[in-house]
C-alpha positions as a Python dict, from the first residue, in 0.01 Angstrom:
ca = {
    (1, 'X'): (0, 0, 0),
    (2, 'X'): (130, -213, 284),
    (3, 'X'): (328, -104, 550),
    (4, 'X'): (557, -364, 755),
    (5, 'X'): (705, -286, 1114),
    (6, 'X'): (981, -501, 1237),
    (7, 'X'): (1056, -527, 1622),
    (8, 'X'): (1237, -771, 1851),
    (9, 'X'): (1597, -712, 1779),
    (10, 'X'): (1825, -703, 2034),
    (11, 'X'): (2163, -816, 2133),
    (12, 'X'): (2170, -1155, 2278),
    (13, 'X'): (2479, -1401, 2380),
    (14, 'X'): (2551, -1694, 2137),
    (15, 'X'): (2328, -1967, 2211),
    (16, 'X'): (2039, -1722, 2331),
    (17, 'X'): (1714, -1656, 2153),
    (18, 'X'): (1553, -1391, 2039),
    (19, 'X'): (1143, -1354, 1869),
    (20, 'X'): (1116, -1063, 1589),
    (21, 'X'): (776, -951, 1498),
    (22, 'X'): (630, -814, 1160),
    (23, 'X'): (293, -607, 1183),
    (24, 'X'): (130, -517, 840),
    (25, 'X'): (-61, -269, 835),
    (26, 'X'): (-346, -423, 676),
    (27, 'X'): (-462, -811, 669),
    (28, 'X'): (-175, -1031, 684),
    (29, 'X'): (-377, -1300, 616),
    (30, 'X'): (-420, -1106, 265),
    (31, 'X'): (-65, -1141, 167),
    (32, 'X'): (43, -1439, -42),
    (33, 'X'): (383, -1472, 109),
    (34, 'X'): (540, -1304, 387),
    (35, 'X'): (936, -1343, 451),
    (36, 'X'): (1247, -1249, 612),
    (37, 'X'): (1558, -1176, 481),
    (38, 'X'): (1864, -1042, 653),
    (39, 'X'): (2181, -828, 552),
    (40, 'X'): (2501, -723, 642),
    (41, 'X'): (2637, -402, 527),
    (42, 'X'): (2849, -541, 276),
    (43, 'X'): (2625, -826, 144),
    (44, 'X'): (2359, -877, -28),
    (45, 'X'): (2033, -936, 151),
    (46, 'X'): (1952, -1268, 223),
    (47, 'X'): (1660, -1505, 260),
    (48, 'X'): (1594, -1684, 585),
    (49, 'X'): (1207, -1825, 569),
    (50, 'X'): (907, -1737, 428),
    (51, 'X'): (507, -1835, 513),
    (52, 'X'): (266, -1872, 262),
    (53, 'X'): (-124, -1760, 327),
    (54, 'X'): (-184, -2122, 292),
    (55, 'X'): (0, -2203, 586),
    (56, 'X'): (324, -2321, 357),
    (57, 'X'): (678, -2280, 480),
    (58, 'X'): (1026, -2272, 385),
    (59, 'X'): (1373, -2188, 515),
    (60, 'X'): (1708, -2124, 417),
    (61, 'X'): (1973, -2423, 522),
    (62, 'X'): (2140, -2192, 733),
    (63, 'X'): (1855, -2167, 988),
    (64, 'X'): (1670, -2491, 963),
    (65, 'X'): (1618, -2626, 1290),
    (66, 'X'): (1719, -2315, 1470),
    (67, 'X'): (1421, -2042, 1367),
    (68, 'X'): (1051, -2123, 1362),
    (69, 'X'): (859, -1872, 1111),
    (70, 'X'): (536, -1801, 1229),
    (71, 'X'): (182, -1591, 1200),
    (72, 'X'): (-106, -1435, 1392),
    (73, 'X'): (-365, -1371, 1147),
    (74, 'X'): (-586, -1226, 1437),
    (75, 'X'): (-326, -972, 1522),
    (76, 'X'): (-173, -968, 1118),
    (77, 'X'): (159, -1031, 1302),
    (78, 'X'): (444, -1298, 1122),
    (79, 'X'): (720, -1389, 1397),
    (80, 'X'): (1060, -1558, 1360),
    (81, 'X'): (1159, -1704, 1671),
    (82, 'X'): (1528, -1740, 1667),
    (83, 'X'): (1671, -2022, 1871),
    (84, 'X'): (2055, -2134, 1962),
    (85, 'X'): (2183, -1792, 1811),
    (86, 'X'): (2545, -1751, 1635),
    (87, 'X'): (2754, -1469, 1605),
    (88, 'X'): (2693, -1562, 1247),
    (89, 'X'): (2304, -1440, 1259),
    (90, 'X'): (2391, -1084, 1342),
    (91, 'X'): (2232, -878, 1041),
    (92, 'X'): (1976, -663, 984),
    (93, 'X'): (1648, -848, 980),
    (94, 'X'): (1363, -716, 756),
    (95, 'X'): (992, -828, 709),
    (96, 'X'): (910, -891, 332),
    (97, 'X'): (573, -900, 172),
    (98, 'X'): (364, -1012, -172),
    (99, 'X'): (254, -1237, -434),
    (100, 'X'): (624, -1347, -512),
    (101, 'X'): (936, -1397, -296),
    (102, 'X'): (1055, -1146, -255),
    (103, 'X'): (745, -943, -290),
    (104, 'X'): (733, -561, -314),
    (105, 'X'): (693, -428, 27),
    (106, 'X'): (950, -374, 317),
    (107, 'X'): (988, -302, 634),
    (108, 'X'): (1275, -85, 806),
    (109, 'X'): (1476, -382, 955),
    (110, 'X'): (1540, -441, 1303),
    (111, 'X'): (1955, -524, 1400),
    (112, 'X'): (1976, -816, 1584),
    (113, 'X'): (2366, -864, 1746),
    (114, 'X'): (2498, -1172, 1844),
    (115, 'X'): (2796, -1149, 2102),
    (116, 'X'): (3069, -1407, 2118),
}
């Protein structure tokens, strides 16, 4: 069983940045793919990047250029640092984990607010 802890939310002007932070509770470096996803309340949740243990990444269009996925293997953290921030990115953000994407384990989600 893996356990994933999200933290870094925040509310932040448009144009701001923000870094979230995924810690696994075991070796991250372990984990085929880890990702993040974000959702609204009414909408399905939604993929913004994954990494893959081989150092592979992706990103959804809406984000490329603007969030850098990231990992720590030392300290089996994954960041997304979340650059030039829209009103448009406020969601729930939550830390994904597995052998597919999306793999089986979750975190809680961490809110991140965007302000006009």
């Amino acid at each position: 069983q893996v356990q994933l802890v999200e933290s870094g939310g925040g509310l932040v002007q448009a144009g701001g940045s923000l870094r979230l932070s995924c810690q696994a509770s075991g070796s991250i470096s372990s984990l085929k793919f880890v990702s993040w996803y974000r959702q609204s309340q009414n909408d399905e949740r939604e993929f913004v990047a994954f990494i893959k243990n081989d150092g592979s990444i992706d990103y959804a269009d809406a984000v490329k250029g603007r969030f850098t996925i990231s990992k720590d293997n030392a300290k089996d953290t994954v960041f997304l640092q979340m650059n030039r921030l829209k009103p448009s990115d406020t969601d729930v953000y939550y830390c994904n984990a597995g052998k597919i994407v999306p793999g089986r384990y979750w975190g809680q989600g961490t809110q991140v607010t965007v302000s006009d």
